[in-house]
C-alpha positions as a Markdown table, in Angstrom:
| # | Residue | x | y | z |
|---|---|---|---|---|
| 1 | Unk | 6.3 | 1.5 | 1.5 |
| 2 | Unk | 3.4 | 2.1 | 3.6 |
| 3 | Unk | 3.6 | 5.7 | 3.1 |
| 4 | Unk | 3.4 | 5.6 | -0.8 |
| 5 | Unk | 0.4 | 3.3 | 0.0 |
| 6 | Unk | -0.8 | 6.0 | 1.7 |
| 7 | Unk | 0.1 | 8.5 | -0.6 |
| 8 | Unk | -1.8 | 6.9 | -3.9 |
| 9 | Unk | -5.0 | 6.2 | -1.5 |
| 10 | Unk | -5.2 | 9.6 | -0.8 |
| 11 | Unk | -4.4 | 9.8 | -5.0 |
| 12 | Unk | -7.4 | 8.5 | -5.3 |
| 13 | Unk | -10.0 | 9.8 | -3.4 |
| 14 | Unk | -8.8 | 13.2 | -5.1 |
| 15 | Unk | -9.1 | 11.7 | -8.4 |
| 16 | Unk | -12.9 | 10.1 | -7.3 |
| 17 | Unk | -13.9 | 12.9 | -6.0 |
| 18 | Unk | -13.0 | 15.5 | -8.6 |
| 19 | Unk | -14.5 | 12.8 | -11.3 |
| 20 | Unk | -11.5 | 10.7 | -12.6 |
| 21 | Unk | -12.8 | 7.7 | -12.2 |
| 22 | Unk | -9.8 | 5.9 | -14.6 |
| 23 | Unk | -7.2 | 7.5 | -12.7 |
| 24 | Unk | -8.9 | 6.8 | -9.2 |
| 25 | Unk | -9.0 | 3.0 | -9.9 |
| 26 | Unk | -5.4 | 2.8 | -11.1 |
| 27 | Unk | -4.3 | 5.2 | -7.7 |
| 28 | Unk | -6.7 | 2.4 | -5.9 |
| 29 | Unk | -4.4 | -0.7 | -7.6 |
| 30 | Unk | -0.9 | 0.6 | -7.0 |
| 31 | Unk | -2.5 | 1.5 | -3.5 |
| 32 | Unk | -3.4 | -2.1 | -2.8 |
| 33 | Unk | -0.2 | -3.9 | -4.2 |
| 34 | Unk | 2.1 | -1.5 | -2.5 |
| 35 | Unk | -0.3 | -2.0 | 1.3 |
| 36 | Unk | -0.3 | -5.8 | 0.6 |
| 37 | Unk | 3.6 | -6.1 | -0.7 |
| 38 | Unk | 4.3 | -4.2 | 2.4 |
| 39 | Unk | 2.1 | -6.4 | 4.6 |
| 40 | Unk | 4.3 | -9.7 | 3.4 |
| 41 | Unk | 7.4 | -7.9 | 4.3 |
| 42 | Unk | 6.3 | -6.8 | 7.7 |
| 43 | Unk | 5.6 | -10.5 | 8.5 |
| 44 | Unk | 8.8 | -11.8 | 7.0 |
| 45 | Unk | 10.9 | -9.7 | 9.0 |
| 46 | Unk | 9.0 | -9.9 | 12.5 |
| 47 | Unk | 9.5 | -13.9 | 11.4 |
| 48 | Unk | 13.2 | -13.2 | 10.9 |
| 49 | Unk | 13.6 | -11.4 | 14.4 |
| 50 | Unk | 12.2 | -13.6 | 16.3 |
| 51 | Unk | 14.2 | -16.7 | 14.7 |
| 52 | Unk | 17.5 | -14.7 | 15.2 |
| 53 | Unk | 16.4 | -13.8 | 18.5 |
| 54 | Unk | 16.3 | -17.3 | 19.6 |
């Protein structure tokens, strides 16, 4: 998931800097919700191991 995060950043800079500025901020909001969806899975499952791990 990260990596599609990635992927639509670097989307966007394209699109920014060839003058898309419409398609640059909609690369920019899939970009965020995908780094931020990932984010709240990386901290459930790190919470997850360590409970099982007790």
């Amino acid at each position: 998931m990260l990596h599609y995060a990635v992927v639509f950043f670097v989307i966007a800079l394209i699109a920014a800097l060839f003058g898309f500025g419409g398609i640059a901020a909609g690369a920019v909001g899939i970009a965020k919700i995908l780094f931020f969806v990932f984010i709240v899975l990386a901290v459930v499952s790190f919470l997850f191991g360590a409970l099982k791990g007790r």
